[in-house]
N, C-alpha and C positions, 0 to 999 in steps of 0.2 A: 752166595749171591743168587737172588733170583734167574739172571740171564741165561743159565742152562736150563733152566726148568721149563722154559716159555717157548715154544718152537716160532721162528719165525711166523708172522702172517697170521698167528692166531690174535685174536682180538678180544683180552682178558677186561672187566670192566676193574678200574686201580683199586674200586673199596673192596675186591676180593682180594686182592693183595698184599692190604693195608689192615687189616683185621685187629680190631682192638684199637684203631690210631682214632682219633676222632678229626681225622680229615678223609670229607668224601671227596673226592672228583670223578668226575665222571668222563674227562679225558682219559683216553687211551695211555698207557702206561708206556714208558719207553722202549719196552722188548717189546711192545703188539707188530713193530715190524722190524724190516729190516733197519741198522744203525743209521745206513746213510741216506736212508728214507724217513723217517721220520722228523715230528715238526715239533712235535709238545714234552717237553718234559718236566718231572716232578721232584723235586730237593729231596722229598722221601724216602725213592726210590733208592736215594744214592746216600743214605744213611743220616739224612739229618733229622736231628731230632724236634726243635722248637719248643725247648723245654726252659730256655733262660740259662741254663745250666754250662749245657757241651757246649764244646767248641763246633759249630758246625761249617765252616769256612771250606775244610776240603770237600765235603759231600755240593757244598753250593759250588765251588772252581769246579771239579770235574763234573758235572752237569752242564755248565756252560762250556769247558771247554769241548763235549763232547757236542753240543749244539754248534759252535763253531766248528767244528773238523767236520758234520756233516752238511756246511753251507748255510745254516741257519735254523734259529728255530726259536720255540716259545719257551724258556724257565720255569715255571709255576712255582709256587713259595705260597701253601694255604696257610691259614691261620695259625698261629703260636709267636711265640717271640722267638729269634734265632741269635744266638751269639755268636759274632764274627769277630775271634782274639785277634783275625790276620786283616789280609786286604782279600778284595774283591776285584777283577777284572772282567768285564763282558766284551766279547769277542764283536768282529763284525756279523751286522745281521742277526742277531741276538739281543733279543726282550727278557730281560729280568723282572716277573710279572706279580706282585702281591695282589691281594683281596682285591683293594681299596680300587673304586672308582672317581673317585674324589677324592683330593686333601682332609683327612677327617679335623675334625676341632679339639686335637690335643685330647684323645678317648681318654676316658677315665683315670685320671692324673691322681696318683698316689700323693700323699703328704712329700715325699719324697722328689718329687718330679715326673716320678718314671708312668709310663703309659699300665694299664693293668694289664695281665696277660691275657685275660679273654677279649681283651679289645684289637681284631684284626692282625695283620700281618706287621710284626714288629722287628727293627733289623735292629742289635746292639752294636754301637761301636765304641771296642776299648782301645786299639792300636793309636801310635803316636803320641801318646799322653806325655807334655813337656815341651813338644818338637813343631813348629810350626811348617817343616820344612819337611818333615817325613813322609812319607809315601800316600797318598788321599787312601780312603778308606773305598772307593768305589771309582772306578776307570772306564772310560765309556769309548770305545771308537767307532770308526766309519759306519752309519745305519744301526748304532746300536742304539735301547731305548730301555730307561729306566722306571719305571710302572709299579703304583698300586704298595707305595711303604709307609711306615712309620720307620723313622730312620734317628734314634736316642742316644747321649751319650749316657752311662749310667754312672762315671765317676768323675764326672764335671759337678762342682758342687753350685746347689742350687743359691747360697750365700758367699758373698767376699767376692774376692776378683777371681775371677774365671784364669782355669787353667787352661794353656795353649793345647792346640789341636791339630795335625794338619788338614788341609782341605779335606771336604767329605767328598764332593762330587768331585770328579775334572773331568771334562769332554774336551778329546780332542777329533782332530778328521773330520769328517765331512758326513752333515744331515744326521746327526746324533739327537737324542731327544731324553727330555726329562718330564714325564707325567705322573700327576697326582699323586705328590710324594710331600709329607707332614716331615721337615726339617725339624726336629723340636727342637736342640736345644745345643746346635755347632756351634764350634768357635769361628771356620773361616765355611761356607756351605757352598757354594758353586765357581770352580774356576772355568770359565768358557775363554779360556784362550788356544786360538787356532783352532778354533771349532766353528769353520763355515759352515754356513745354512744349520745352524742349531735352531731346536725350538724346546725351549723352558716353558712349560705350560702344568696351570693349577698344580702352585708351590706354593705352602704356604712352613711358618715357622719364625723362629728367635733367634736370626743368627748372633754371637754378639761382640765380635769384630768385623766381618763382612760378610756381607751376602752374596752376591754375585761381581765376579769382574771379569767385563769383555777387554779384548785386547786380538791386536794380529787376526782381523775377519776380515777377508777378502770377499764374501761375497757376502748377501742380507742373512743378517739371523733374526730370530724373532724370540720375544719373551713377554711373555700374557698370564695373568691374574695371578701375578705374584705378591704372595700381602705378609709381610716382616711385624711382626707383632709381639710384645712382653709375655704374651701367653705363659710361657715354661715360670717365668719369675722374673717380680718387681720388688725382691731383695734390692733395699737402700743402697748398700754400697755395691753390688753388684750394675745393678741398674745407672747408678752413677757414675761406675766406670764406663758402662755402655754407653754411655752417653756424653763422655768426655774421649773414646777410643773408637768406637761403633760408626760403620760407613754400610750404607742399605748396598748400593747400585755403584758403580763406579765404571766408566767408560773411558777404555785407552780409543788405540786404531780400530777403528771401524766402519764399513762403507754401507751405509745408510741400514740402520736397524735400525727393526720395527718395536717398539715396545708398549705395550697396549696395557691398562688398566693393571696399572702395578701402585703398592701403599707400602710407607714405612713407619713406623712410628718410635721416637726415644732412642734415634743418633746424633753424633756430631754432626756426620754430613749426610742428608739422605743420597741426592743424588749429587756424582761428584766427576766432572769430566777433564781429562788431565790428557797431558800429552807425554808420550810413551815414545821408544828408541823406534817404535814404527809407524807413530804419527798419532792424528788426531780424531774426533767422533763428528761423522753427521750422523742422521738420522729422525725419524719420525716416533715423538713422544704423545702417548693422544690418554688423556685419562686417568693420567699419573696423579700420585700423591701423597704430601709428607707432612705427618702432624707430630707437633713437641721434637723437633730437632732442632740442633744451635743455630745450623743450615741449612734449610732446606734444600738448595741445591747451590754448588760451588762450580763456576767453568773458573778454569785456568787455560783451557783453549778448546775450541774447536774448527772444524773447519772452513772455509769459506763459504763452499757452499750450502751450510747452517746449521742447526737445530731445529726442529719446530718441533714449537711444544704448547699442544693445543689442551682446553676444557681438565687445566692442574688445577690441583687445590693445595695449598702451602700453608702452612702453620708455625709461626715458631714463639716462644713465649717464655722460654728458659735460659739460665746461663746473663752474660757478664754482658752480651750485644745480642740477642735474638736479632735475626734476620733471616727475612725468606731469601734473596737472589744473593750471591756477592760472585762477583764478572772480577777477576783478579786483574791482575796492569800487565800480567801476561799474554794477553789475548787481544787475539788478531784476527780470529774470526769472525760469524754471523752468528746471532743467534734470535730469534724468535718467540714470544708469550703471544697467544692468543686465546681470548676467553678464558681466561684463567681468574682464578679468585684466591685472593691473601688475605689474610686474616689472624688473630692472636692481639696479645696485648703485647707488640715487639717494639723494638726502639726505632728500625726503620722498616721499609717493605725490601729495599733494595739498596744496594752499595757496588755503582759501576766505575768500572777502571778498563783502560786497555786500549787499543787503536783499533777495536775493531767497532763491529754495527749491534746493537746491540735494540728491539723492539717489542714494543709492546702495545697489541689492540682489543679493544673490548674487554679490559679486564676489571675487574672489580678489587678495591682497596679498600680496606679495613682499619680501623685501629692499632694507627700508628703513635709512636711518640708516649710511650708510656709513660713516662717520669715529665713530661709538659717541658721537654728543654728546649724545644723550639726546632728538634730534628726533620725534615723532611721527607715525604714517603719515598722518595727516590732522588739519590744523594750520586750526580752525576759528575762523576771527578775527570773525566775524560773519554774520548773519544767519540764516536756518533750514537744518536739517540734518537727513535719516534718512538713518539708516544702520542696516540688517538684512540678517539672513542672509548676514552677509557672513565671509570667512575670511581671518583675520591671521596670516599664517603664519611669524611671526617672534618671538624671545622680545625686545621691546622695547618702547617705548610707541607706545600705539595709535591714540588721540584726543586730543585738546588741544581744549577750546573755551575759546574768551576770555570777557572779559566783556561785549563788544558783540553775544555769538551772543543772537538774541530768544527762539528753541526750536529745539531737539531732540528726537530722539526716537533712542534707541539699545539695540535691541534684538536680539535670538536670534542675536547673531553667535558664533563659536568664535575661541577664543584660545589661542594657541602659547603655552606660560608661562603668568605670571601675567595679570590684568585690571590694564591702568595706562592709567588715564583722568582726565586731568585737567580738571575741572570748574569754571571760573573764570566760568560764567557768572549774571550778575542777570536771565537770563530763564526761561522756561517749560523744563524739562529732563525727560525720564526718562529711566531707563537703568535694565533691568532684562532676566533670562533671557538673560542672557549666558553662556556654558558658558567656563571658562578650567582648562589644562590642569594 
């Protein structure tokens, strides 16, 4: 080992070190000082290779644990692909750091799937293959922060049904982070439960059972430019299982998260909010969006005091009932559409149930009613409903409320055609200052 040869304090530049390796840095190496002073260290150093080949999992643990025992510090991971047979744990205070300063776009994709090897920092993961329960592939805790990967599986086949996996990511603790890291091609990709004040920021990739699930946040987490895409492979029956088994987003307990400019595309449900043994989701959705899913987004509950889910764009046009909204009869909450825009050639735009509130303003309506059966863009089977300012841009029928809906309120929207609003309900309704063309 190099560590004896280096005296304390001396300040070696790493490519002398590294001789013959074709990774330069020009960080200090981790003997330039003392252990429990230093801030940067290098996978190299500590025997990894990034050849595809070795196993490099313990040179990667003992450099973070070694970052951990001395309070924190940076990982560096240069360029190569690394194979990790085992798991990964990073310690508090501790950045596990690749190349990449952005999500890259799926670099140089062999026939195969797999990323080329000159294409940046590549992490393989083969553990838990079968096991959906097995130990995640990477462990993030308190102020840890995961940066700058490609992150592959390489014996997940690119045709048929996808083999199980356990989670890649899981963060738990408090102010944990996940940047610019290219998911290619997980079965389950980010578990955030119990991971107060997280931030998921520029993720992108194929998960293709799920993508991320919050659950148990006690205080705001945030998650930003997360975009879920076919990229890896649109294998028929692969992709068709995705798309009959596949959930982008899904939100247990959480007390108001932020999720800002996130896209799914070729799920059963993109975004999906369910109520869990610790409760239900509010939160602020601003820029979201799901194209070619059965559903675009599913509440089964959330809180009372709401959703909002502002400037979405929804898409659904596949499967046996495309639909963008469906508000299950479980639900007791609030929830919020504003400026939002629907669209596809689906059967309806919406399908509400439940005793709670459920709105929508300024939004724009698409082509509904594909097969001309006389469905409605928004098929109101109970509970409370506004809907204003909003735009129907189709000559068909527009509202349906049953007769389980308690109140409505349906006002100043414009209509393609005529007004065809079906009014079946025994409770509190208005409807008026509607413009129809």
């Amino acid at each position: 080992m190099m560590r004896n040869l280096v005296p304390y304090g001396i300040v070696i530049p790493a490519v002398l070190l590294l001789c013959g390796c074709a990774v330069i840095d020009v960080e200090r190496v981790p003997w330039s000082c003392a252990p429990e002073r230093c801030s940067t260290y290098n996978v190299t150093m500590f025997g990894a290779r990034g050849d595809g080949v070795t196993d490099d999992t313990a040179a990667f643990q003992k450099a973070l644990d070694l970052a951990g025992e001395a309070g924190g510090g940076i990982v560096r991971v240069p360029r190569g692909t690394y194979k990790i047979a085992g798991h990964l744990s990073i310690p508090m205070a501790v950045t596990l750091e690749g190349m990449w300063q952005a999500p890259p776009s799926h670099p140089g994709l062999r026939d195969s799937g797999a990323p080329k090897p000159e294409y940046g920092t590549v992490l393989l993961a083969v553990e838990g293959r079968g096991s959906e329960d097995a130990t995640p592939f990477i462990s993030l805790s308190d102020n840890a922060v995961l940066k700058g990967f490609v992150i592959f599986y390489p014996e997940q086949g690119r045709k048929g049904i996808p083999e199980p996996y356990p989670w890649t990511i899981r963060i738990r603790g408090i102010n944990a982070a996940v940047l610019d890291v290219e998911l290619l091609n997980p079965y389950k990709a980010i578990d955030a439960r119990r991971a107060h004040r997280h931030l998921i920021r520029n993720v992108h990739g194929q998960p293709l059972r799920l993508g991320i699930l919050v659950d148990e946040i006690y205080d705001i987490g945030r998650i930003e430019n997360v975009h879920f895409n076919p990229w890896w492979s649109m294998d028929k029956e692969l992709f068709d299982w995705q798309m009959n088994h596949g959930e982008a987003f899904v939100f247990g307990r959480t007390d108001w998260h932020y999720v800002l400019n996130t896209f799914c595309y070729g799920y059963k449900i993109g975004y999906r909010f369910i109520k869990t043994a610790k409760g239900v989701c509010n939160g602020n959705f601003l820029g979201i969006g799901a194209d070619d899913c059965l559903v675009a987004i599913q509440i089964e509950e959330s809180a009372p005091y709401g959703l909002l889910i502002t400037n979405g764009e929804f898409v659904s046009f596949r499967g046996p009932d495309p639909t963008m909204v469906v508000v299950s009869e479980t639900h007791t909450g609030a929830v919020r559409f504003v400026n939002c825009a629907y669209w596809g050639p689906n059967k309806q735009i919406a399908k509400l149930s439940g005793t709670g509130t459920v709105g929508f303003s300024d939004c724009t309506f698409q082509a509904w009613d594909k097969h001309n059966e006389g469905r409605a863009a928004l098929q109101v089977e109970s509970g409370t409903v506004l809907i204003r300012g909003c735009d129907f841009r189709k000559d068909a029928p527009q509202i349906s409320l049953g007769p389980d809906v308690q109140r409505a309120i349906i006002t100043g929207n414009v209509f393609h055609g005529v007004q065809r609003i079906t009014n079946e309900s025994n409770g509190s309704v208005q409807i008026g200052l509607n413009a129809a063309q």
